[in-house]
C-alpha positions in Angstrom: 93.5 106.6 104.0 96.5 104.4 103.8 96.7 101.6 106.5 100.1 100.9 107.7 102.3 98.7 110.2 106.0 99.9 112.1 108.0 97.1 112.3 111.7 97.9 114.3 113.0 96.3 116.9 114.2 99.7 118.5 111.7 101.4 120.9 112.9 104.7 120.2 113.0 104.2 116.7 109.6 102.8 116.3 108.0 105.5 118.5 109.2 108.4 116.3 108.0 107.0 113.3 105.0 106.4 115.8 104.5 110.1 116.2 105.2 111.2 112.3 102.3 109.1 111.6 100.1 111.0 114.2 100.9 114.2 112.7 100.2 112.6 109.0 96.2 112.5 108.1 96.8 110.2 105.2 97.7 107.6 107.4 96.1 105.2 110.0 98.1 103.2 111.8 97.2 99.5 112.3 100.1 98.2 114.4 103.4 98.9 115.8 106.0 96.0 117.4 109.2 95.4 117.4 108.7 91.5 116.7 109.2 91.1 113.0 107.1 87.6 113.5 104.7 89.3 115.1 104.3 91.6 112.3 104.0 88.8 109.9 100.6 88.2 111.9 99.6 91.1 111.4 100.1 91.4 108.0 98.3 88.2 107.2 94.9 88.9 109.4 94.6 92.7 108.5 94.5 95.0 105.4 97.7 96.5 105.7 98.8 98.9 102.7 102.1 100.1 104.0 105.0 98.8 106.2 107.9 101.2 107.9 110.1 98.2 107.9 113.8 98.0 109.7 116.5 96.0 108.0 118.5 95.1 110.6 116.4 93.0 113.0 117.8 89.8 115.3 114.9 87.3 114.3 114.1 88.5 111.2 116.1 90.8 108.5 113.5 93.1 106.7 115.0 92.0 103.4 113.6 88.3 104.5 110.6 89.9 105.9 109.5 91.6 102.5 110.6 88.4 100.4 107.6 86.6 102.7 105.0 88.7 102.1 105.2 88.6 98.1 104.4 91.7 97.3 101.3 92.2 100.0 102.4 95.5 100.9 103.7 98.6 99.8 107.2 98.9 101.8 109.3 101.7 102.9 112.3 100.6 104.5 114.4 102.6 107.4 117.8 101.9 108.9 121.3 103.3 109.5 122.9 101.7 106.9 123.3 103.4 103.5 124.8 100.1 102.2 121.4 97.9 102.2 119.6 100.4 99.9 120.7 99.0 96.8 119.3 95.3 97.5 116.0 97.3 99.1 115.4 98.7 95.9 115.9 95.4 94.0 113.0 94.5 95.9 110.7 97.1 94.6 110.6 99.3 98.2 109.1 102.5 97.6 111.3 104.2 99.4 114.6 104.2 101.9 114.6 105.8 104.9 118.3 106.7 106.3 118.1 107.1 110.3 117.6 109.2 111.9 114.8 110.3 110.2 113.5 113.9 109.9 109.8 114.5 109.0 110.2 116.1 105.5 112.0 113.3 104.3 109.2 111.0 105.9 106.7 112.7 104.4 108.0 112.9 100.7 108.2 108.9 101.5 104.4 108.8 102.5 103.8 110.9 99.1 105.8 108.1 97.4 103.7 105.1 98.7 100.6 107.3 98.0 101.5 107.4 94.1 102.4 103.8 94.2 99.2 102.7 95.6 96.8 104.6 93.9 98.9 103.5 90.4 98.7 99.8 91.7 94.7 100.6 92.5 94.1 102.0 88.6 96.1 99.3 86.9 93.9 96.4 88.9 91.0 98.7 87.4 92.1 98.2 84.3 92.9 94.5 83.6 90.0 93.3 86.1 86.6 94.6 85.5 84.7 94.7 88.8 82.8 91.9 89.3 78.6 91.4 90.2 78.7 88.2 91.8 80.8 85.5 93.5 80.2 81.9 94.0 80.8 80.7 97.7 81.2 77.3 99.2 78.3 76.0 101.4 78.1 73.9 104.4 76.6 71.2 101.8 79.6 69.2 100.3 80.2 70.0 96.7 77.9 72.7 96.6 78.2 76.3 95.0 76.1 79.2 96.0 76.0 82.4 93.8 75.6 85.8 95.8 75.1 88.8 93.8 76.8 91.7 95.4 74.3 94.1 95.2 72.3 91.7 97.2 74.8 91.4 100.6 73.4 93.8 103.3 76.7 92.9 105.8 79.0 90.6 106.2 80.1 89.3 109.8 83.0 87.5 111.0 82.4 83.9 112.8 85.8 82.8 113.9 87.0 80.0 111.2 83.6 81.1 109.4 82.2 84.4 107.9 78.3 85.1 107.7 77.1 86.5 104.5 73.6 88.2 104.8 71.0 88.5 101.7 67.7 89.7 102.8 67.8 88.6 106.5 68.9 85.2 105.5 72.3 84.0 106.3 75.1 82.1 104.3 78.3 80.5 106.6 81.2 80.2 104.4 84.5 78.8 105.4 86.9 82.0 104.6 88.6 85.0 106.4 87.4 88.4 106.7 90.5 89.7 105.4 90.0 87.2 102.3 87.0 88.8 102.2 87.6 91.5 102.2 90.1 92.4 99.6 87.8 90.0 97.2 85.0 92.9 97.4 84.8 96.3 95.5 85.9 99.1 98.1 83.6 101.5 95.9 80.9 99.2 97.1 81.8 97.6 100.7 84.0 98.4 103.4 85.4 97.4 106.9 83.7 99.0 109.9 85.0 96.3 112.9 87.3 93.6 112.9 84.2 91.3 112.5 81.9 93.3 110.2 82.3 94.4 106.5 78.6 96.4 105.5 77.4 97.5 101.8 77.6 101.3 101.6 74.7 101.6 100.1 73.1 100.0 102.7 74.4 103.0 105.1 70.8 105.1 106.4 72.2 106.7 109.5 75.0 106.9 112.0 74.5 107.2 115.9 77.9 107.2 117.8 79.7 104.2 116.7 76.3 101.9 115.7 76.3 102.1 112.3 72.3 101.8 110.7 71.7 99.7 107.7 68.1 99.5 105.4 66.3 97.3 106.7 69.1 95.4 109.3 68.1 95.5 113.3 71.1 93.9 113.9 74.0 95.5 116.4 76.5 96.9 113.8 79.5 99.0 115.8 82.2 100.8 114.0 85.7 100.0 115.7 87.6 102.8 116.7 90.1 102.0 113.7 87.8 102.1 111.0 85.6 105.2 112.0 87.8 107.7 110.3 87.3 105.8 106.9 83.9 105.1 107.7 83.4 109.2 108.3 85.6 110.0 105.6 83.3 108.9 103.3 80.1 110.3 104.3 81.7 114.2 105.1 81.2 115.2 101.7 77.3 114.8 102.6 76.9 116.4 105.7 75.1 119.5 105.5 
């Protein structure tokens, strides 16, 4: 599933790309606004893999908008002007959108990013070996506590803090659940709420949205933006 953000300061505009991506199972849409700062926000709490991105915004051009996020997110640009394609490109875009767009053309574009991100995915493979441990910075100054992955049943977002459980004991560290996030293997964790990231292997049942974990009685809900992913990955077992 690739998670992606509309950003175009024209209603009608942003709702057709709106309904393209409704009609397109390989995405999920996290956000759509027509406030290019706003975006920025986004883009900065959430895992966002994609961005439909106008280039001719009044607060914000998307050509400044992509040079902020350095290379966070895989961008596909759209406007009705041919002539900004070339200095798109020199960006490393995946792909330019001319207006108005048809859904073919979209979806050979989706197809695009797909390749792109799955080529970015197996070259991070490559050069980084996937880690069994972090280290993590306590509440005790100058202290350094090692966490084995396999160990982590859940983690669980605390405003400026996130909780890391081991066994029923609990670890605060001073991070963000999207740092966390895309610091963990995605073979081996994933994002179920806004404020929870669980171990898969930890997974021993499903009731509505209450996700079950060995040995865990805490509340665990999957948000209704995450429970295609988190269903996606258990389907294959369902008999």
């Amino acid at each position: 599933m690739i998670r992606c953000l509309i950003v175009d300061d024209e209603q009608h505009a942003l709702d057709i790309l709106l309904h393209y991506i409704q009609q397109t199972p390989l995405l999920q849409l996290v956000a759509s606004t027509t406030n290019p700062i706003e975006a920025l926000q986004v883009v900065a709490t959430q895992k966002v893999d994609l961005i439909f991105l106008d280039i001719q915004m009044p607060e914000l051009s998307g050509i400044d908008f992509i040079r902020s996020i350095n290379g966070k997110c895989k961008v596909i640009l759209t406007t009705a002007y041919p002539e900004f394609a070339l200095e798109g490109y020199d960006l490393d875009v995946v792909d330019y959108l001319l207006k108005p767009i048809r859904l073919p053309r979209f979806l050979t574009a989706v197809q695009k990013a797909a390749t792109a991100l799955n080529n970015a995915i197996t070259e991070s493979a490559k050069e980084q070996p996937e880690d069994d441990y972090i280290f993590v910075k306590t509440e005790s100054k100058g202290k350094l506590l090692k966490i084995e992955l396999a160990d982590i049943d859940y983690i669980e977002g605390m405003k400026n803090y996130i909780a890391i459980y081991v066994g029923g004991k609990k670890t605060l560290v001073y991070t963000s659940m999207k740092e966390m996030e895309e610091r963990l293997p995605s073979r081996r964790f994933m994002r179920v709420h806004k404020s929870f990231i669980i171990a898969i292997d930890r997974i021993t049942g499903i009731e509505g949205n209450r996700v079950l974990l060995k040995g865990i009685t805490a509340e665990i809900v999957a948000g209704e933006s995450y429970k295609a992913e988190l269903m996606k990955i258990v389907k294959d077992k369902i008999i």
